[in-house]
C-alpha positions as CSV (number, residue, x, y, z in Angstrom):
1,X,-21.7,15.8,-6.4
2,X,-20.1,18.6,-3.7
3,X,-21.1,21.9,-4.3
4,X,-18.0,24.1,-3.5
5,X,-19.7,26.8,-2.3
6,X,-21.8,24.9,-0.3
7,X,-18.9,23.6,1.6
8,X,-16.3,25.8,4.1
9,X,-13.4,27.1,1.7
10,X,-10.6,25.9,4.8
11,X,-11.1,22.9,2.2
12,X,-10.0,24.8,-0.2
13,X,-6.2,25.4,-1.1
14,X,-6.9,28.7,-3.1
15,X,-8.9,30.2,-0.1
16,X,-7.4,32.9,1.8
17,X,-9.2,30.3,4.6
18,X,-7.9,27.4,4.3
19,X,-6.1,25.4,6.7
20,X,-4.0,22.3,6.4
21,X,-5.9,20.4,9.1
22,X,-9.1,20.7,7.2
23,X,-7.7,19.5,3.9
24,X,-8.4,15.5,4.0
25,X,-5.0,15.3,2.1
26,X,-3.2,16.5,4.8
27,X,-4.6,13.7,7.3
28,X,-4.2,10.9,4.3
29,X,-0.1,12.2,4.0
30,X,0.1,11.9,7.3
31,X,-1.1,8.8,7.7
32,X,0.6,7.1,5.7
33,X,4.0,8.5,6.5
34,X,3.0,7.7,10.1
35,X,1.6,4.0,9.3
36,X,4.8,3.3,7.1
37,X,7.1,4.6,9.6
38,X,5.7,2.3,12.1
39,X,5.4,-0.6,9.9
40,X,9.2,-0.5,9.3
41,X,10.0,-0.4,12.8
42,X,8.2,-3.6,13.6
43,X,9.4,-4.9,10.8
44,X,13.1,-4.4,10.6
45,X,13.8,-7.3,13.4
46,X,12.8,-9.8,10.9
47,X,14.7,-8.5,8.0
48,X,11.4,-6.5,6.0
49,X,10.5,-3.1,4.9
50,X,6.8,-1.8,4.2
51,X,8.0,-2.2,0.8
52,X,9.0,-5.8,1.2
53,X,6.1,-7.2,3.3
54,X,4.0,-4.7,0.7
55,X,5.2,-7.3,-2.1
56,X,4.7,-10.0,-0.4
57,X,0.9,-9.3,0.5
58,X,0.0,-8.8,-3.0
59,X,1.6,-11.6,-3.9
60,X,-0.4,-13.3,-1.3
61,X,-3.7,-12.0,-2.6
62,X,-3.0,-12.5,-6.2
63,X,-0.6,-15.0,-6.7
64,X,1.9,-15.0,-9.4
65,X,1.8,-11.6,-11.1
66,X,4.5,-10.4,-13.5
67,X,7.0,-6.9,-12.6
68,X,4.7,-4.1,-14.1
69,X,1.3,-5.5,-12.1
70,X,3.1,-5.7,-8.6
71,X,4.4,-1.9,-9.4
72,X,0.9,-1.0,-10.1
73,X,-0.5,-2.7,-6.8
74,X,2.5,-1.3,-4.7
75,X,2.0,2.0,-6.2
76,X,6.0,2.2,-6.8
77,X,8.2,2.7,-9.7
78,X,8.9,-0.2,-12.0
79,X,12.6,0.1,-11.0
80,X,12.3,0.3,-7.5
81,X,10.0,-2.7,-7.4
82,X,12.4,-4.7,-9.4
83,X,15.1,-4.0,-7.5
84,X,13.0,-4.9,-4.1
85,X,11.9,-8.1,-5.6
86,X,15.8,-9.2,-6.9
87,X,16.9,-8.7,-3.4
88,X,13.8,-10.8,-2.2
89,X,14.9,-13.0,-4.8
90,X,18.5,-13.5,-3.5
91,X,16.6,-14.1,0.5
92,X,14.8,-16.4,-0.8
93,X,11.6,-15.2,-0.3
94,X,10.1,-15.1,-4.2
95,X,10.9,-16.8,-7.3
96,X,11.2,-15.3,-10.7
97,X,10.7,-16.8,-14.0
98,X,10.1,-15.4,-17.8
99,X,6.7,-15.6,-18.6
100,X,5.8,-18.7,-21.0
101,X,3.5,-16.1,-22.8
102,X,6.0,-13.3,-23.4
103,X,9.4,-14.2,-22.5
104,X,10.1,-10.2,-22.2
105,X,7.7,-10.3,-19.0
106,X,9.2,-11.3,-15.6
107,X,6.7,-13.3,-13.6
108,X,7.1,-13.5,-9.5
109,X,5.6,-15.8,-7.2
110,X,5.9,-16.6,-3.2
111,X,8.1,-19.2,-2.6
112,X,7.5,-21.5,0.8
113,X,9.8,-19.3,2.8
114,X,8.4,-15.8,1.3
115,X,4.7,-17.6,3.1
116,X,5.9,-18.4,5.9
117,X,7.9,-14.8,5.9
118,X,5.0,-13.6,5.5
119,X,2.6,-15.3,8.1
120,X,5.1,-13.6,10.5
121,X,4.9,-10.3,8.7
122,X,1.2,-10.6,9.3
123,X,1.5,-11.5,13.0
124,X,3.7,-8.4,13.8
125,X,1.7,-6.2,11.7
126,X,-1.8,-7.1,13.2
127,X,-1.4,-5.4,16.6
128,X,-0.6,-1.7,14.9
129,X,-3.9,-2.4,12.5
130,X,-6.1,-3.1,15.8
131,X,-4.7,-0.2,17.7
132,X,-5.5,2.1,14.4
133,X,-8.9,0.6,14.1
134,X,-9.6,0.5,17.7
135,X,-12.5,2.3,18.1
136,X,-14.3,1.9,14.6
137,X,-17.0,0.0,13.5
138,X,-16.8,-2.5,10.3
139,X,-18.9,0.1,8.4
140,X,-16.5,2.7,9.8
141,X,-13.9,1.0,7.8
142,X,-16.0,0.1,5.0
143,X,-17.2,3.7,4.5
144,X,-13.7,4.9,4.6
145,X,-12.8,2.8,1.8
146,X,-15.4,3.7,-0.2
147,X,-14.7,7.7,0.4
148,X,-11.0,6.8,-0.2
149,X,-11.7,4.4,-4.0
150,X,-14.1,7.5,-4.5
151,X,-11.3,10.1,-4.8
152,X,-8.6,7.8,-6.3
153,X,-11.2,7.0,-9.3
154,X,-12.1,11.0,-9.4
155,X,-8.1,12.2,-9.3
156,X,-7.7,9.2,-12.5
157,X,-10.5,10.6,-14.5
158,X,-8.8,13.6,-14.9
């Protein structure tokens, strides 16, 4: 557990020392806006969004998942998700089908296209993850993420 005290209050928001560039919030915001930005840009060419290709990773990674659990792993609104995936839906790119357990739920899945979509989403993106990773080692990475699933889990047990 950090000791507040023990640690220089530019952390801090409340301190009369703190400053933005030392608040890891800051840097997180910024890359994000930064990585999403770029994503888009290499993306747009082939007809995606971060949003889109977003979808289609998780899709990916956990196969067919209904609405509500792609909004969860996209961290977006259930609206905006839906929305996203109907206009996938109309490119061709996912399938959508009432759940045989609850016929309430929507349940999406890849189709062929939405893969092979995909597998160029990957290519594009690829380069712009190497050139942010450049000069990091795998535990580099690895301790990142833990620091990262550290504060997430903190921020939900509030």
């Amino acid at each position: 557990m950090v000791d507040k005290d023990e640690l220089s209050s530019s952390f801090f928001p409340l301190a009369d020392e703190f400053r933005s560039r030392d608040f890891p919030f800051y840097w997180v915001a910024r890359l994000n806006a930064k990585y999403s930005a770029d994503v888009d840009t290499l993306l747009k060419p082939h007809g995606l969004s971060s949003s889109k290709w977003r979808i289609l990773m998780i899709l990916h990674e956990h196969g067919r998942l209904s609405m509500s659990d792609i909004s969860v792993h996209a961290v977006a609104k259930l609206s905006t998700t839906t929305k996203i995936v109907y206009r996938m839906q109309e490119s061709g790119l996912l399938k959508t089908e009432a759940s045989p357990q609850d016929g309430r739920v929507t349940e999406v899945e890849l189709t062929e296209a939405g893969e092979a979509t995909l597998d160029i989403a990957r290519q594009v993106t690829s380069r712009l993850v190497e050139k942010a990773f450049a000069d990091f080692s795998k535990q580099d990475i690895v301790y990142i993420n833990q620091c990262l699933s550290r504060m997430f889990h903190n921020l939900n047990a509030l």
